[in-house]
TORDO-591339 format. One record per residue (C-alpha): x, y, z. Coordinates in steps of 0.05 Angstrom, whole numbers, plus 32768, in hexadecimal, padded with zeros to 4 digits. Example, Ala and Ser with C-alpha at 12.3 -4.5 7.8 and 13.67 -1.06 7.14 Angstrom:
BEGIN
80F67FA6809C/81117FEB808F/
This chain:
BEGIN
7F8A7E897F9C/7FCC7EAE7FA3/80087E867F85/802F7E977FC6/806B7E6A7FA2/80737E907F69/807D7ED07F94/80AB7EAE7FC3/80CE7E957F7D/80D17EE17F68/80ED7EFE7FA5/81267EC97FA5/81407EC67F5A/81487F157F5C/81737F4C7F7F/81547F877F68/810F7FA67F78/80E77FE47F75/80AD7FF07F96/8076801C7F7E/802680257F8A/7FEF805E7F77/7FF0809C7F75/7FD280BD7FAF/7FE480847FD9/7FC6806B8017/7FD680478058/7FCA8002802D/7FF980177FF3/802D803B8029/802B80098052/80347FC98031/80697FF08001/80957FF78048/80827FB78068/809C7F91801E/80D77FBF8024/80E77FA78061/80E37F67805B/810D7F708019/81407F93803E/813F7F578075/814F7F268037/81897F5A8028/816F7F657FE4/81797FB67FC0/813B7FC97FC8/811B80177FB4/80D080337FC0/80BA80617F88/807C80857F89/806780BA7F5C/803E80DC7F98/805C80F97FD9/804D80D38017/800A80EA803A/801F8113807D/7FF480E680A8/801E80A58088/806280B68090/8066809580DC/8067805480B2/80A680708092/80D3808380C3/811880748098/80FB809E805F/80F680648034/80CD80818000/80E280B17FCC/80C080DB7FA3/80CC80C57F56/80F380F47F2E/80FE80DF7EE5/814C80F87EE6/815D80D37F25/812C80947F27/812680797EE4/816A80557EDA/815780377F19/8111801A7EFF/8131800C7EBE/816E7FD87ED7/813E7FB87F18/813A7F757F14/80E77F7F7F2F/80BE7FB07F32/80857F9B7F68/80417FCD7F50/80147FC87F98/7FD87FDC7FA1/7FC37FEA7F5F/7FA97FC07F2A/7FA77FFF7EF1/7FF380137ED8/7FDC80597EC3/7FCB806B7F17/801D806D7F1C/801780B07EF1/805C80C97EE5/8070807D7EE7/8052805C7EB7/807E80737E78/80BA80577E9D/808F80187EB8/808080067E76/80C3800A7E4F/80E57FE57E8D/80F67F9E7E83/80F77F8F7EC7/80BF7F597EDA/80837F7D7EEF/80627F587F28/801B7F777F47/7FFE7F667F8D/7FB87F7C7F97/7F757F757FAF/7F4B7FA37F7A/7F177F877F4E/7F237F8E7F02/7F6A7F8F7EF7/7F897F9F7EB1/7FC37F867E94/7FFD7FAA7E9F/802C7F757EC2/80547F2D7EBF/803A7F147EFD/7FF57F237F27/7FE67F127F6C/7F9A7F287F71/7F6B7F1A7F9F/7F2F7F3F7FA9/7F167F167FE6/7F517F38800A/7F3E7F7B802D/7F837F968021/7FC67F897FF9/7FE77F918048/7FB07F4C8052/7FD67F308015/801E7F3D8033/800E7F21806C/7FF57EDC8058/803A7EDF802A/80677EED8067/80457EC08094/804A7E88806B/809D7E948051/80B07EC98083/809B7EC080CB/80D67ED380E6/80DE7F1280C5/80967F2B80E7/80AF7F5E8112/808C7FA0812F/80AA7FC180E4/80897FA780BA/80497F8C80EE/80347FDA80F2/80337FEA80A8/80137FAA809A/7FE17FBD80CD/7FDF800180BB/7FC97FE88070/7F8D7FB68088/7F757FE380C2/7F6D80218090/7F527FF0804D/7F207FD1807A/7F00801C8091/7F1E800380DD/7F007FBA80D9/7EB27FD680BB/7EAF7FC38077/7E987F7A8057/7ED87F578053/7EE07F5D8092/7EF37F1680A4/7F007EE680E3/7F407ED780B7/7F577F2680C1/7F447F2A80FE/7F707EF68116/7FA57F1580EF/7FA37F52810C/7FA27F35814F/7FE27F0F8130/80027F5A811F/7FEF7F7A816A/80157F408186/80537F538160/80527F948177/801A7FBF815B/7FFB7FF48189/7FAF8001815E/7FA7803C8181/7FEB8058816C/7FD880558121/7F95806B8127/7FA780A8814C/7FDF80B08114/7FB680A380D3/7F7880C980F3/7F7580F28126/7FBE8119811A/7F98814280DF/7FB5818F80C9/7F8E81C480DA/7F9081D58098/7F6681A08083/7F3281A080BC/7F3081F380A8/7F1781CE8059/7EEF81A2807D/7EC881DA80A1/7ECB81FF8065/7EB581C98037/7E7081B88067/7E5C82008068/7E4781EA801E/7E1B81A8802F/7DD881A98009/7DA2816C8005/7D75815A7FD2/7D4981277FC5/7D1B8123800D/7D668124802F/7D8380EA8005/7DB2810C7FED/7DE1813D800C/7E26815C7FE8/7E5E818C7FEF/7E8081BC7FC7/7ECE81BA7FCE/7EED81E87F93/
């Protein structure tokens, strides 16, 4: 069980966050980065996101303010150093911040992580794990819900949607639940349009990449009686 008290107790006794997830990130790390940056901002706390990666081209509908900034050791690491909290989502492995971690580690800010991996290590002051959840977005919602009701609007619904809709392979895989169902109904009645953020994580692709795509299955091979098949992307 998620100590949802202890989170609330975090938020409240500090002014200063920083947000940060994997490298590489994806609709569940963007988008529960922006939808806890929101609701930061809403509580009028100084809040910065701080990833080591770039935004993916396909995410950066969920960041229309251009939130998120790309770390940069000269400009960003006073700014990790002094935070009251850095909040590490998504992630339960310190070394997948990459360019990060050094500064991570020497801060003496309290290191909170919110996640829904299995096998964490111990990198942090504070975990909120679950692996029951599908998503850390799932585990920001039950948070918000329960504290922050009010502060639910279409802002942070569609990253929050964004992050469970993209973490449960669009509502296939096993932890699937009735639970996040209903909670994604809750999200579409605050504002959420699915086929909106389908269209924008999926079907808005480069044609660069559907060029490496085509490229990439001219190389298919199977073995084993057609049990296995591969590709060769150099």
């Amino acid at each position: 069980m998620i100590d949802h008290y202890k989170l609330l107790t975090i938020i409240n006794e500090n002014n200063s966050f920083v947000l940060t997830s994997h490298v590489n990130p994806d609709a569940d790390a963007i988008g529960s980065e922006i939808a806890l940056y929101n609701l930061l901002n809403k509580l009028e706390k100084k809040v910065r996101i701080i990833n080591h990666s770039a935004t993916p081209y396909n995410l950066k509908f969920l960041d229309e303010k251009d939130s998120i900034e790309k770390f940069d050791q000269n400009i960003h690491s006073e700014i990790i150093l002094s935070s009251d909290v850095i909040f590490l989502l998504d992630l339960n492995n310190l070394s997948r911040v990459v360019s990060m971690q050094s500064i991570i580690s020497k801060s003496s800010s309290l290191k909170v992580c919110i996640d829904h991996h299995q096998s964490p290590e111990e990198f942090a002051d504070f975990y909120f794990l679950d692996t029951d959840f599908a998503a850390t977005g799932e585990i920001l919602l039950d948070f918000m819900k329960k504290y922050f009701e009010d502060f639910i609007t279409k802002e942070i619904a569609i990253p929050l949607y964004a992050a469970i809709m993209t973490d449960t392979g669009s509502f296939r895989f096993e932890r699937t639940t009735p639970k996040l169902h209903r909670d994604v109904a809750y999200l579409i009645e605050k504002g959420v349009n699915p086929f909106s953020i389908y269209d924008q994580i999926y079907d808005q692709s480069r044609f660069s990449k559907i060029k490496l795509l085509g490229k990439s299955l001219t190389t298919i091979n199977l073995l084993y009686k057609n049990k296995l098949a591969y590709m060769i992307i150099t």
